[in-house]
Residue frames as qw, qx, qy, qz and C-alpha x, y, z in Angstrom:
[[0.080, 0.853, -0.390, -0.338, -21.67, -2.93, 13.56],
 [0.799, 0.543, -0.256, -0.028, -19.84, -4.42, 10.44],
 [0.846, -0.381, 0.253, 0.277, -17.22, -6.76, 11.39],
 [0.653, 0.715, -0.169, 0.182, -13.71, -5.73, 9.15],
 [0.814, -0.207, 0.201, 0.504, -10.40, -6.61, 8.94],
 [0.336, 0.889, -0.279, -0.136, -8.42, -3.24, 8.18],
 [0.881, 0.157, 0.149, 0.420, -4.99, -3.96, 6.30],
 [0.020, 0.943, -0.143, -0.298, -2.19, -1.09, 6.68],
 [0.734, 0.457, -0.196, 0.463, 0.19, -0.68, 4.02],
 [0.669, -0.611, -0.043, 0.422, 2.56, 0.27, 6.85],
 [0.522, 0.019, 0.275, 0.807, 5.57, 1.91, 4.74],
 [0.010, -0.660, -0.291, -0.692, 3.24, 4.24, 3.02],
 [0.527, -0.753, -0.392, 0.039, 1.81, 5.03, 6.62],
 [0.584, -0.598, -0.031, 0.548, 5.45, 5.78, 8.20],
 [0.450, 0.278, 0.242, 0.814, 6.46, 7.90, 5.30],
 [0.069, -0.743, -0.237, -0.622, 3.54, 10.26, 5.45],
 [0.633, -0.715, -0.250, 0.159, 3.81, 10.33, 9.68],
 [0.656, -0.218, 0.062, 0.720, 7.54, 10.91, 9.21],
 [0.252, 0.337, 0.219, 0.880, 7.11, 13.94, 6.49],
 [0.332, -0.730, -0.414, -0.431, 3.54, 15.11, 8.18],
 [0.568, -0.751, -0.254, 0.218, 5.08, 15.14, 12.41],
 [0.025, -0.926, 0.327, -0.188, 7.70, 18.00, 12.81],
 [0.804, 0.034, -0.489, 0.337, 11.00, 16.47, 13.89],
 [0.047, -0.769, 0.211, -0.601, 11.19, 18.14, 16.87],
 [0.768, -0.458, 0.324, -0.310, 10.57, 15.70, 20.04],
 [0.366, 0.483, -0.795, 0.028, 14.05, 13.31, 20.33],
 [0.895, -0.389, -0.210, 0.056, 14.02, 9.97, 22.55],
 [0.577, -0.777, 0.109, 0.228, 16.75, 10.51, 25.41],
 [0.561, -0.318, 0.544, 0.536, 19.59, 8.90, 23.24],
 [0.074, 0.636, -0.101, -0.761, 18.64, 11.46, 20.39],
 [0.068, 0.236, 0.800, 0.547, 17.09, 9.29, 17.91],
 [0.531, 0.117, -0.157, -0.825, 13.91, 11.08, 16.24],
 [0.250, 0.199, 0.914, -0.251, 10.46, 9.49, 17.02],
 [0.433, 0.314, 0.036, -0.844, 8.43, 12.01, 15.10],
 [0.577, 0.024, -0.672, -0.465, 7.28, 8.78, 12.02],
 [0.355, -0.303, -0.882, -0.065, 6.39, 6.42, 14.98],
 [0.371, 0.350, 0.347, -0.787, 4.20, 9.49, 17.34],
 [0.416, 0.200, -0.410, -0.787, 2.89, 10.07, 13.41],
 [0.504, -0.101, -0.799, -0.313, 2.01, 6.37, 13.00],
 [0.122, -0.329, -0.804, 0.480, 0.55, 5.49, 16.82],
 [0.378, 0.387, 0.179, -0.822, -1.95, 8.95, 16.04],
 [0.330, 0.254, -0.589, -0.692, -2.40, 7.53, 12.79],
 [0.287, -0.026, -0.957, -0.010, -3.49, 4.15, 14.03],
 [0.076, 0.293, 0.625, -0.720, -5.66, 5.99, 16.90],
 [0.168, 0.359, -0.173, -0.902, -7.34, 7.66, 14.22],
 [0.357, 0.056, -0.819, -0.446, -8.09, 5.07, 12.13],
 [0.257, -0.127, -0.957, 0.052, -9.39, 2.58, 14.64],
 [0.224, 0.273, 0.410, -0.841, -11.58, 5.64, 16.56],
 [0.352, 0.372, -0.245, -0.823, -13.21, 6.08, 12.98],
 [0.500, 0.263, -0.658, -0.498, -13.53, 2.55, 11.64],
 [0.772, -0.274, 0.456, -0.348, -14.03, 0.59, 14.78],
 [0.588, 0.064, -0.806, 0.035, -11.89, -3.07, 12.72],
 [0.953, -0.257, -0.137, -0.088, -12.49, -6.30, 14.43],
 [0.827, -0.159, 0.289, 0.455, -8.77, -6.88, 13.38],
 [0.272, 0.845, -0.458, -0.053, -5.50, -4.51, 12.17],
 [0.813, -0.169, 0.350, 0.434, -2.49, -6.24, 10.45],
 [0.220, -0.794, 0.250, 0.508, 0.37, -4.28, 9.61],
 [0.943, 0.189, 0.198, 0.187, 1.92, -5.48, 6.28],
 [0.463, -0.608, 0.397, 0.508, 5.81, -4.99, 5.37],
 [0.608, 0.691, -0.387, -0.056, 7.70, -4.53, 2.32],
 [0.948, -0.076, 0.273, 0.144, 9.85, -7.72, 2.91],
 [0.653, -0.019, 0.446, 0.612, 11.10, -7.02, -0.04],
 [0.173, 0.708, 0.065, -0.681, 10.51, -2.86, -1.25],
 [0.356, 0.654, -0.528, -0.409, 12.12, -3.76, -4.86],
 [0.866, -0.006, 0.478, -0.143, 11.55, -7.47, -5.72],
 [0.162, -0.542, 0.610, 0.555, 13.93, -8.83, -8.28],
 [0.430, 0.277, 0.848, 0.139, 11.76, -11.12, -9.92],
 [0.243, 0.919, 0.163, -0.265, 9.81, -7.46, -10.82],
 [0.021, 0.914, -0.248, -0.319, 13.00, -5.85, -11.91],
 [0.516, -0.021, 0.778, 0.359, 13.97, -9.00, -14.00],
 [0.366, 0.620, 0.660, 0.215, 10.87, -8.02, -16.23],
 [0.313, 0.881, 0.152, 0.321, 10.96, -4.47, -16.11],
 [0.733, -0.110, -0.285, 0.608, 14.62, -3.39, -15.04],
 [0.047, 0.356, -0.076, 0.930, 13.59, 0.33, -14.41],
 [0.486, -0.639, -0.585, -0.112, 11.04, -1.03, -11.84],
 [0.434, -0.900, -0.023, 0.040, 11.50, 1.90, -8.80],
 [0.685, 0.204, -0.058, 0.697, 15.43, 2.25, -9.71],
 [0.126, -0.750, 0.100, -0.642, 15.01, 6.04, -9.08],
 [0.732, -0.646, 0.029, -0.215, 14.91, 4.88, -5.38],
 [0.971, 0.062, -0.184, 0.140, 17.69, 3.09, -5.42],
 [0.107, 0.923, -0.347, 0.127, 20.88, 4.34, -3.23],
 [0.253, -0.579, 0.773, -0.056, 22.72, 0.92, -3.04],
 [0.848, 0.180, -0.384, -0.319, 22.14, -1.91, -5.50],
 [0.565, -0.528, 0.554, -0.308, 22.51, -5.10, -4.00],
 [0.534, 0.265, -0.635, -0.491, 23.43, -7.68, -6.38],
 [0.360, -0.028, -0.927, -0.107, 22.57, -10.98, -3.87],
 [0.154, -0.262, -0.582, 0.754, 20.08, -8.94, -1.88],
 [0.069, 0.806, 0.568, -0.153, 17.38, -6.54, -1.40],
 [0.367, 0.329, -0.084, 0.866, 18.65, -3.03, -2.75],
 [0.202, -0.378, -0.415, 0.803, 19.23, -0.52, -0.02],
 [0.038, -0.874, -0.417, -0.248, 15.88, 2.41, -0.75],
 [0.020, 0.319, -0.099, 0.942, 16.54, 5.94, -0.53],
 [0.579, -0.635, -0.510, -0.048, 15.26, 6.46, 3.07],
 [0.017, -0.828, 0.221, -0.515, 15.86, 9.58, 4.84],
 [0.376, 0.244, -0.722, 0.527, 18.55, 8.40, 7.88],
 [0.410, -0.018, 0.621, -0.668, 15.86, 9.46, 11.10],
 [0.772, 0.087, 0.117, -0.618, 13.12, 7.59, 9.73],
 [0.856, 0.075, -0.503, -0.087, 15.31, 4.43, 9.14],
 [0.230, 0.193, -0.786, 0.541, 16.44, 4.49, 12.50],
 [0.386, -0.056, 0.083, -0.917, 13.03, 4.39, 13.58],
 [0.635, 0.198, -0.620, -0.416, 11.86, 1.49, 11.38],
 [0.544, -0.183, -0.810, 0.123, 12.38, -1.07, 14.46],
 [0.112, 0.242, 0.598, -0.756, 10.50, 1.62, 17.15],
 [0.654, -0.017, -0.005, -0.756, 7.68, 1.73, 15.23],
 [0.681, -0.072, -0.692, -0.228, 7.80, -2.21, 14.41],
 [0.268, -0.222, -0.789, 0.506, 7.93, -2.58, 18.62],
 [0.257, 0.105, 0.478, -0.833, 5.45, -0.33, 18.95],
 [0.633, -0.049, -0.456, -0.624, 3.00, -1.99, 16.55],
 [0.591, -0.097, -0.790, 0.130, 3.70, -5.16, 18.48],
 [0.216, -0.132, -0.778, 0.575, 2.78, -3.66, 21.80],
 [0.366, 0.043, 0.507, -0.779, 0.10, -2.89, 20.88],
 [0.555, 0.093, 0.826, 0.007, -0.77, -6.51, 19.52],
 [0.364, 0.711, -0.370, -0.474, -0.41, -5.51, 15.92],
 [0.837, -0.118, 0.408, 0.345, 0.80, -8.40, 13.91],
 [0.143, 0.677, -0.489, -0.531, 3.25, -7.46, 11.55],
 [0.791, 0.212, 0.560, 0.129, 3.40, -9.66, 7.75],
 [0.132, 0.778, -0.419, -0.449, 5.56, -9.65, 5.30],
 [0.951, 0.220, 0.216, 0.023, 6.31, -12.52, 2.47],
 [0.361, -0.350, 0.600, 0.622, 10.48, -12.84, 1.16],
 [0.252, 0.043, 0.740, 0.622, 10.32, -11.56, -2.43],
 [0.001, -0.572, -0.788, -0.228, 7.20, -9.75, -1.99],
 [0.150, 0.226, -0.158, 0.949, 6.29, -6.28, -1.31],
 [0.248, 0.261, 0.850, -0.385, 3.19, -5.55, 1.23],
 [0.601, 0.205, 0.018, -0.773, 0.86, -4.65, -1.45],
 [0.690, 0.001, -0.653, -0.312, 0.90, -8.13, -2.51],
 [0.047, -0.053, 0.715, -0.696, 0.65, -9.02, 1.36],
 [0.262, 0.215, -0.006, -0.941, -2.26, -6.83, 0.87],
 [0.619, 0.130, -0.362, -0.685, -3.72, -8.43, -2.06],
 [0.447, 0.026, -0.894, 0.020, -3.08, -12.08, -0.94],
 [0.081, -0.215, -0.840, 0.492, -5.24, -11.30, 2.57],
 [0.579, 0.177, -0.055, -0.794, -7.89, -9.16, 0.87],
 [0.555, 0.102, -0.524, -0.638, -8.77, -11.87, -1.67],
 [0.500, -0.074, -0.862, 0.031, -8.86, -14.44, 1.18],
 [0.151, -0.134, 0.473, -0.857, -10.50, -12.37, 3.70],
 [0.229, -0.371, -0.872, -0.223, -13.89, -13.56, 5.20],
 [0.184, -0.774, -0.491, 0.356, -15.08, -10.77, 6.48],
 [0.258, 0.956, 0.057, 0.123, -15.32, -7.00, 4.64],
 [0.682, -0.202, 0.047, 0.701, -11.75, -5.09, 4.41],
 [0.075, 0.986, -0.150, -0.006, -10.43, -1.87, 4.46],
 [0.743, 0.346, 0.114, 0.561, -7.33, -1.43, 2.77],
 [0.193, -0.920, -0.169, 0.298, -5.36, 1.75, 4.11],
 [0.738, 0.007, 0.353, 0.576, -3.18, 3.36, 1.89],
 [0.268, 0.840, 0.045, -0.469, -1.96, 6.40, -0.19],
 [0.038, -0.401, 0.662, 0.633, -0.84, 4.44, -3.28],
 [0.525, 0.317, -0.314, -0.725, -3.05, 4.30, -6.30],
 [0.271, 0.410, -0.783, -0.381, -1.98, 0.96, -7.03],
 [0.113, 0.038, 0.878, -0.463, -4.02, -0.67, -4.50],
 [0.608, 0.330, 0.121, -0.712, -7.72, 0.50, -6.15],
 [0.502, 0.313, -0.700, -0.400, -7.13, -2.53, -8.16],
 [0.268, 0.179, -0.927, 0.192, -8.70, -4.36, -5.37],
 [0.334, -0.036, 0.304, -0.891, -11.46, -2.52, -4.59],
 [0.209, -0.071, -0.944, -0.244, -14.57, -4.75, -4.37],
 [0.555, -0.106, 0.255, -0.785, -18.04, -3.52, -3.43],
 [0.772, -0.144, -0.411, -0.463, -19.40, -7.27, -3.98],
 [0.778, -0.033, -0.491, 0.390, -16.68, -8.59, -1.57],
 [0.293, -0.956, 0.026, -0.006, -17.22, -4.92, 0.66],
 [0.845, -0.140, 0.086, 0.508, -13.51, -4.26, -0.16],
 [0.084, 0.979, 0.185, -0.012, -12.74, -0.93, 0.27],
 [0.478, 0.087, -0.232, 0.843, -9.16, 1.71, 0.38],
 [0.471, -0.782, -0.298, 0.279, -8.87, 4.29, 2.75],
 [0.676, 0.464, 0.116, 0.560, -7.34, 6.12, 0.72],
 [0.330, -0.812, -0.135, 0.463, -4.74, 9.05, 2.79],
 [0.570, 0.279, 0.143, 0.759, -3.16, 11.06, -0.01],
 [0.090, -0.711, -0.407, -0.566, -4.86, 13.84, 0.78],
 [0.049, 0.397, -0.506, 0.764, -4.05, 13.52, 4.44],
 [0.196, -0.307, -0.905, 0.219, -5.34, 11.92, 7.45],
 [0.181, 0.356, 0.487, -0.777, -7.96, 14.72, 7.92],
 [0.685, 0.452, -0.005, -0.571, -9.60, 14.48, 4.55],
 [0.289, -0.082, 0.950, 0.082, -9.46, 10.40, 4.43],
 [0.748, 0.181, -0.345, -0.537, -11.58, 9.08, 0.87],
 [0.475, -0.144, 0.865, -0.073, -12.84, 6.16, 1.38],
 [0.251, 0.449, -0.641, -0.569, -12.60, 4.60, -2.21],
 [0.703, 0.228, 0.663, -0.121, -15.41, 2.19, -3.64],
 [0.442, 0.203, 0.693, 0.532, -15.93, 0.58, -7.19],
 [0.020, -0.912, -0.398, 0.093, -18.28, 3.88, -7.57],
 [0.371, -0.806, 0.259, 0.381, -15.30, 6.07, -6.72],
 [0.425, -0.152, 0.684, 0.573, -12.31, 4.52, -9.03],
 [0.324, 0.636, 0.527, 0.461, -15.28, 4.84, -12.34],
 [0.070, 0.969, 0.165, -0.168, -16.05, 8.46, -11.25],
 [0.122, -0.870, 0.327, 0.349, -12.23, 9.55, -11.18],
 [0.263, -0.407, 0.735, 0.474, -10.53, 6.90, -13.87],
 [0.600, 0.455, -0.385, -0.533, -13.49, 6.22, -16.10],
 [0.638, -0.052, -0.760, -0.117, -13.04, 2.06, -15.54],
 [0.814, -0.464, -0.266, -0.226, -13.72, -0.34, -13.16],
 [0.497, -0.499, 0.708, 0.046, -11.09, -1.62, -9.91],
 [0.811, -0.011, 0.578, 0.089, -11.13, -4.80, -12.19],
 [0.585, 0.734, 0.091, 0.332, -9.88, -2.81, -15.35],
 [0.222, -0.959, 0.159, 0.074, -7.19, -0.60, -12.72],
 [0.690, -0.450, 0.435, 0.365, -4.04, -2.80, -13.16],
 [0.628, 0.099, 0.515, 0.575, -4.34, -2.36, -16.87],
 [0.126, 0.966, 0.185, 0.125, -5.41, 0.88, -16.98],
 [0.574, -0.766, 0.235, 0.172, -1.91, 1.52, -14.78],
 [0.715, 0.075, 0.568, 0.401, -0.09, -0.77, -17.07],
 [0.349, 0.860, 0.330, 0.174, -1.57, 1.83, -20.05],
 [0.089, -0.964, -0.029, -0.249, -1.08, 5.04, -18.42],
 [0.736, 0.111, -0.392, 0.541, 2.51, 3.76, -16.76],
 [0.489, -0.872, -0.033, 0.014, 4.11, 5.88, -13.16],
 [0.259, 0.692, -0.455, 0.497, 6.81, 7.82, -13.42],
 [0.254, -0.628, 0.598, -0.429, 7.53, 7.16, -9.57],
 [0.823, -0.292, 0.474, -0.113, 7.58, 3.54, -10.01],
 [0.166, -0.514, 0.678, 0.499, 9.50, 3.65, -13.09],
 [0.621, 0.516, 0.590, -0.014, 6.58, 2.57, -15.37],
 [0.196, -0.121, 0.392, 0.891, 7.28, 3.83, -18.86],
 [0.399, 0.620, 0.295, -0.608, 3.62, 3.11, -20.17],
 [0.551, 0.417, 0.500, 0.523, 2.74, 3.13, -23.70],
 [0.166, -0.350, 0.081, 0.918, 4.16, 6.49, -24.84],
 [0.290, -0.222, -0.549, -0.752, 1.11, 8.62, -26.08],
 [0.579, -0.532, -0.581, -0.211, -1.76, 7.04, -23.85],
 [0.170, -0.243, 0.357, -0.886, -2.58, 9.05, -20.99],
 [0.346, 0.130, 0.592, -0.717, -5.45, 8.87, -18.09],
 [0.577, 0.378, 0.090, -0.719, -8.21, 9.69, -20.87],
 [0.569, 0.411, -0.644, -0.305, -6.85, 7.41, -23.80],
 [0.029, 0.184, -0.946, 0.266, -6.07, 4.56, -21.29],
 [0.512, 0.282, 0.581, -0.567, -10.16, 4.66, -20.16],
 [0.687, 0.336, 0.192, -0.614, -11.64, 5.02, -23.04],
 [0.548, 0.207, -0.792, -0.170, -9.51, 1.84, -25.04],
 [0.031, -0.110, 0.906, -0.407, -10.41, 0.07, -21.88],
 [0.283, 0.319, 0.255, -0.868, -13.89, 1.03, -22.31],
 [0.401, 0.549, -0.602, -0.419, -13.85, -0.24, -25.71],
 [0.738, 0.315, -0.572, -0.171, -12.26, -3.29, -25.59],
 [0.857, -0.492, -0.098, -0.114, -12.51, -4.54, -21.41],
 [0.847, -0.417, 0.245, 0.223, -8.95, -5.37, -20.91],
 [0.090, -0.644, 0.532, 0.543, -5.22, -4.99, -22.41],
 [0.432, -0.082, 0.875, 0.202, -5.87, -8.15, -23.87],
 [0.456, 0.719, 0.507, -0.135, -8.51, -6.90, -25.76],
 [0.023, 0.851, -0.168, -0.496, -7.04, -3.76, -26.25],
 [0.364, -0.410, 0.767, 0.332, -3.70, -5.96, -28.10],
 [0.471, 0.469, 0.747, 0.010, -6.54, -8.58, -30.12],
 [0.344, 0.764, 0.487, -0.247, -7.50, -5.35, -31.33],
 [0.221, 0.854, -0.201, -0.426, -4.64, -4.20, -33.03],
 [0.157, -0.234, 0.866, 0.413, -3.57, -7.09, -34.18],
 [0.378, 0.626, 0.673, 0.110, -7.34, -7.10, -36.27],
 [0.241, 0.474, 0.291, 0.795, -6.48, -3.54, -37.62],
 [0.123, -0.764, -0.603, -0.191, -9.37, -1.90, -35.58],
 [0.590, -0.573, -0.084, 0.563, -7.15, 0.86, -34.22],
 [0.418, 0.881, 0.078, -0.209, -5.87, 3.35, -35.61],
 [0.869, 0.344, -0.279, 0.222, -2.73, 3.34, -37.62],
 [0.176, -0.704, 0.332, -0.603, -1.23, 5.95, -34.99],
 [0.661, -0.488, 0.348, -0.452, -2.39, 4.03, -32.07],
 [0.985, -0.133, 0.094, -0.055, -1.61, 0.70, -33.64],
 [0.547, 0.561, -0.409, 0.468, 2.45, 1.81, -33.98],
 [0.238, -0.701, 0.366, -0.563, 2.27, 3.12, -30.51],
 [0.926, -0.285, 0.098, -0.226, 1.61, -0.60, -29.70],
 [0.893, 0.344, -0.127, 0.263, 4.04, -2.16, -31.62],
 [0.443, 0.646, -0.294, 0.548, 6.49, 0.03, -30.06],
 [0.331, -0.551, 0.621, -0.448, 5.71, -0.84, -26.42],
 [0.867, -0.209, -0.393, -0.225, 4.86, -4.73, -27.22],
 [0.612, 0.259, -0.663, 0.345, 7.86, -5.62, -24.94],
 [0.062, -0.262, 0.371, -0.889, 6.33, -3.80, -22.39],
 [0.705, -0.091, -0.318, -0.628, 3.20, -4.63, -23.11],
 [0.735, 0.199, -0.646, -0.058, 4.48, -8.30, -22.54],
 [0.556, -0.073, -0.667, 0.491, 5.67, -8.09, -19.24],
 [0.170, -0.493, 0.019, -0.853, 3.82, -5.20, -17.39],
 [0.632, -0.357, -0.167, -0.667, 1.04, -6.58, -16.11],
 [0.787, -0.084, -0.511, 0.335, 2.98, -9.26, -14.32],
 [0.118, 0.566, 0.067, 0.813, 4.35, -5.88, -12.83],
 [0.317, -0.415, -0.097, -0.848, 1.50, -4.34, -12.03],
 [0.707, -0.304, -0.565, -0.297, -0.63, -6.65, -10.64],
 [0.399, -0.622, 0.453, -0.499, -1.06, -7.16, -7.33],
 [0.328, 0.028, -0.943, 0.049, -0.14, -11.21, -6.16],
 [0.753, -0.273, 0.122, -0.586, -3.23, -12.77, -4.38],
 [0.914, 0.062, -0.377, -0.136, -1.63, -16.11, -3.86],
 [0.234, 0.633, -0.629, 0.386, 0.94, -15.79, -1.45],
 [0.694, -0.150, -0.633, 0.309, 1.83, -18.82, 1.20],
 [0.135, 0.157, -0.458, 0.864, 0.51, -16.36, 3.93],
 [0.438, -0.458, -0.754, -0.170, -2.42, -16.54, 6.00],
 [0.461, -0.636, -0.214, -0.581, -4.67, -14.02, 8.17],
 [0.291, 0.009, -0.793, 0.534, -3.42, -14.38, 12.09],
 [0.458, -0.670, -0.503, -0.297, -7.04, -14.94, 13.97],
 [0.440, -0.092, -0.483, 0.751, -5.53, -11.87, 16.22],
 [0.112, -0.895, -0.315, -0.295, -8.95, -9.30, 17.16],
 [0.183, 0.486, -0.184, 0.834, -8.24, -6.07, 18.49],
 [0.739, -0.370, -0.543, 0.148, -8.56, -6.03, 21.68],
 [0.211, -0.887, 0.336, -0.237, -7.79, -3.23, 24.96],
 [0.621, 0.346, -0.652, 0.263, -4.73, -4.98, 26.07],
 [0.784, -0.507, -0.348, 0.083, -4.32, -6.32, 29.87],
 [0.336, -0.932, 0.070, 0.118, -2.76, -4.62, 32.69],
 [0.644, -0.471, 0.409, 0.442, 0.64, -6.28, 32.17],
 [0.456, 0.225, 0.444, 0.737, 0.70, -5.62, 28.42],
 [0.071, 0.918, 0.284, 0.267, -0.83, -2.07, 28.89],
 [0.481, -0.791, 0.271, 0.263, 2.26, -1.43, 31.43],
 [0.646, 0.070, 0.512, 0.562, 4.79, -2.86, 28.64],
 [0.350, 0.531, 0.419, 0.648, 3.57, -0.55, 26.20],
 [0.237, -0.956, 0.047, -0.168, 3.25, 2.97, 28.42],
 [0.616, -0.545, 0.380, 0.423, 6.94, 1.59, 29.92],
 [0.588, 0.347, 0.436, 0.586, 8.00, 1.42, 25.68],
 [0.087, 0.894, 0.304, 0.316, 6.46, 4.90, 25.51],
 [0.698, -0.705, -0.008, 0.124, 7.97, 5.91, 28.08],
 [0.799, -0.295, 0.297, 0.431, 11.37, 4.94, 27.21],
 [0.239, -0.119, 0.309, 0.913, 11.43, 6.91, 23.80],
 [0.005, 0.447, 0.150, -0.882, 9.39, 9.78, 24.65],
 [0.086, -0.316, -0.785, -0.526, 6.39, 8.94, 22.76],
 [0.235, -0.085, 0.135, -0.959, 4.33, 11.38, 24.51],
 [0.498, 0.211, 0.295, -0.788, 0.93, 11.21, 24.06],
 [0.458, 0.253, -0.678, -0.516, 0.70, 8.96, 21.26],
 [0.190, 0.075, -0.974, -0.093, 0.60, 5.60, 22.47],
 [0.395, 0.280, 0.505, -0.715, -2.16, 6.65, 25.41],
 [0.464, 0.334, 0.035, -0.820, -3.94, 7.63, 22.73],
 [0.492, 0.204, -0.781, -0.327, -3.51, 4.66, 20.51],
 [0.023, 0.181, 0.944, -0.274, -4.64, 2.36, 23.86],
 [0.333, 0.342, 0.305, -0.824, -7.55, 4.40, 24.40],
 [0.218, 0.321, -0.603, -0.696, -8.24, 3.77, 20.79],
 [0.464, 0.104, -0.851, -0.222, -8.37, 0.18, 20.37],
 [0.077, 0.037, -0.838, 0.538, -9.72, -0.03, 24.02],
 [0.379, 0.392, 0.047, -0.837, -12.70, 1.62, 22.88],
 [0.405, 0.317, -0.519, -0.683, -13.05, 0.08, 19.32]]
């Protein structure tokens, strides 16, 4: 069997667990557990199905990076329910599921999860910085788009892709991304850049859609092409106003967009592993304590197994 190193975009994970588990089951002192059950099944799931060598959690450090929102100052603002002017601003995060946030980080850790996160960095660049240095295939778990910009069938560098829900997981190659966007993973950040995201506060180049975004990409390989090309006329006049009228955008986007692969962070050589008696009692005593039912079991079992 294929040695891999899955990578969870954690955040995305506890959101869907949190909206996907009823809130119904409390821990004693009446905090709601339903996002970390969601995530421990989620994790069981995963690792039953994919058998990794090695899971590492990654963090949003920093959900709303300022260095982003220097360049484009509508960067996720919509999210925003407490700006923070020498800080991180405070995310719109429903009140049980940010009291949560440190029972799921203890339960990743017991069950020898590492957790990574980089100041000033959000975990898809985590993400991208331990894909592009990975030495062994990756899976890449996530349900945000933005991440197919990493896909790599020559480097086996797949997403797991859960929008759809953990029962009807796509698992997204360089195959995949042409079928549904018409470019390559290595055309995705400026296709994105193009086609801009309302829910990350991309504007986009007003006019270019999905289709228009492929087939200038198609065309002319890259924005940079795309740009070359109206400044040589070869556009139309339409299309070559629509530039001119996002260049500022244009200019700073893709900084943006991109995912960082360079970050001053570095793969912990931590395999998955069934855990020993005294850290299998630690983590059924954690369970235990807030009324994590069935979950965690299931999550040992998992990894004991994988």
């Amino acid at each position: 069997m294929t040695q891999r190193l899955m990578l969870l975009d954690t955040a995305s994970l506890y959101f869907r667990a949190f909206f996907g588990v009823p809130d119904k089951v409390k821990a004693p002192d009446g905090t709601s557990v339903n996002a970390t059950r969601g995530l421990l099944d989620i994790v069981a799931k995963l690792v039953t199905l994919y058998h990794p060598a090695q899971v590492i959690a990654c963090w949003d450090d920093d959900w709303r990076p300022q260095w982003r929102v220097d360049l484009i100052p509508s960067y996720k603002a919509h999210r925003v329910v407490e700006a923070v002017p020498s800080g991180t601003d405070v995310e719109e995060v429903p009140e049980p599921l940010e009291q949560q946030i440190p029972l799921i980080r203890e339960a990743l850790s017991a069950l020898g999860i590492p957790i990574i996160g980089a100041a000033e960095y959000e975990a898809d660049d985590v993400i991208g910085t331990l894909a592009s240095r990975a030495t062994m295939p990756v899976d890449i778990v996530t349900g945000d788009r933005d991440l197919f910009q990493l896909v790599d069938d020559a480097r086996d560098v797949r997403v797991i892709y859960t929008a759809r829900g953990m029962s009807n997981l796509e698992v997204v190659t360089d195959a995949t991304v042409v079928a549904k966007y018409g470019v390559l993973p290595s055309q995705y950040a400026d296709f994105a850049t193009l086609r801009g995201d309302a829910s990350d506060g991309l504007p986009g180049v007003k006019g270019v859609g999905e289709k228009t975004a492929a087939s200038l990409l198609q065309a002319h390989s890259d924005l940079a092409g795309i740009r070359a090309a109206v400044a040589d006329g070869k556009l139309s006049a339409a299309a070559s106003a629509r530039f001119a009228a996002a260049a500022a955008y244009l200019d700073v986007a893709p900084d943006v967009v991109r995912v960082a692969t360079d970050l001053d962070i570095a793969a912990p050589d931590v395999p998955l592993r069934a855990l020993d008696g005294a850290r299998a009692d630690a983590a059924r005593a954690f369970a235990e304590q807030w009324n994590l039912g069935g979950s965690m079991e299931r999550a040992l079992a998992a990894i004991a197994t994988a």
